[in-house]
Every structure is written in structure tokens, then in C-alpha cells.
N, C-alpha and C positions, 0 to 999 in steps of 0.2 A: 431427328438426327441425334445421334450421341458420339460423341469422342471420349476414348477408351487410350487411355497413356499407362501404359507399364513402365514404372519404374523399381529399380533395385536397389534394396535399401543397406544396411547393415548387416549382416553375417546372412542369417535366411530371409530376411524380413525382403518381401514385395507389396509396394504400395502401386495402388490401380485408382488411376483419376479418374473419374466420369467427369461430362461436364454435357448438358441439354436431357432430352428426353427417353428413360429407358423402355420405347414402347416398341412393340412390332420384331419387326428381324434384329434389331439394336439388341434384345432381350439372345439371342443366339449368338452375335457378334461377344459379348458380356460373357457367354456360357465360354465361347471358345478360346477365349485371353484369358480367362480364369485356368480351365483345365487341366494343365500341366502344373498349377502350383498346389494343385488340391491332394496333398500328399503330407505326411508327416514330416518332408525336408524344408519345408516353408511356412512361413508364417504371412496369409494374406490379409491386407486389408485394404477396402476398400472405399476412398473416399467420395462422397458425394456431396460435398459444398458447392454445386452447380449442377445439381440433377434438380428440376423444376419438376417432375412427372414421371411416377413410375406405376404401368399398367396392367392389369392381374396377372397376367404372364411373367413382368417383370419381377413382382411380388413374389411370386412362386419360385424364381431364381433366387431371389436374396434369400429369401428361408433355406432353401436347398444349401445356400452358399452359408448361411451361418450354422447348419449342423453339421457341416463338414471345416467348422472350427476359422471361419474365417470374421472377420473384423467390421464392421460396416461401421463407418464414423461419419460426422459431419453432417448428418442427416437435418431436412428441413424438418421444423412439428408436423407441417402434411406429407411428407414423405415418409416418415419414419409412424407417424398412427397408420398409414396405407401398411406397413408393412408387419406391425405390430398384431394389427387387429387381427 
């Protein structure tokens, strides 16, 4: 299960909470809250201070999500080498 919070920050800025596990359909849930901010009028970022588990699919979103210029903060050390490597 993952919980997925959009919030609206300052001028463009949108921050996106995660909180549990980004595995399975969650990984699609994640594609389609982002979507509409993946534009040069926003600036995304994404917080994961409560993502425990993120699974190759997941992986492959976050990259996706970071060359289309978005932000991924807060990361665990095993979440964030999951995502590096």
C-alpha cells in the first residue's frame, strides 16, 4: 500500500508525500499524480521519508521521474542505492 499526498507549495513548486510501499499498481497510482506536473510550469518533488520499499518497476519511475527534472528527497540509504544503482 502507498499513500500518495499532493500538495501545493510556493509559486510552482508541488511537493508529493509518499508514505509505505512503492510496489505493484502503487508504481502506476505514483505515474498518474505525477503526470500533469511533468511540464516546465512546475517544479516537482518528491518526498520519501516513509517509503520502506521501492520495487524494480518502482525504480524505473523514479529515473523516469528524475529526467523529466523532478526532485526526489528524503530518501532511505536502501532506497535511494535501489534507485541509484
Amino acid at each position: 500500500m502507498l499513500k500518495i499526498e499532493v500538495a501545493a507549495g510556493r509559486g510552482r513548486g508541488i511537493t508529493v508525500r509518499l508514505e509505505g510501499q512503492l510496489v505493484g499498481p502503487w508504481v502506476h497510482e505514483l505515474l498518474r499524480a505525477c503526470e500533469p506536473f511533468l511540464d516546465d510550469r512546475f517544479t516537482l518533488t518528491l518526498d520519501f521519508s516513509r517509503v520502506s520499499f521501492v520495487d524494480r518497476e518502482g525504480v524505473a519511475l523514479c529515473r523516469r521521474l528524475r529526467r523529466n527534472d523532478a526532485t526526489l528527497r528524503n530518501c532511505s540509504p536502501f532506497v535511494q542505492e535501489q534507485i541509484n544503482a
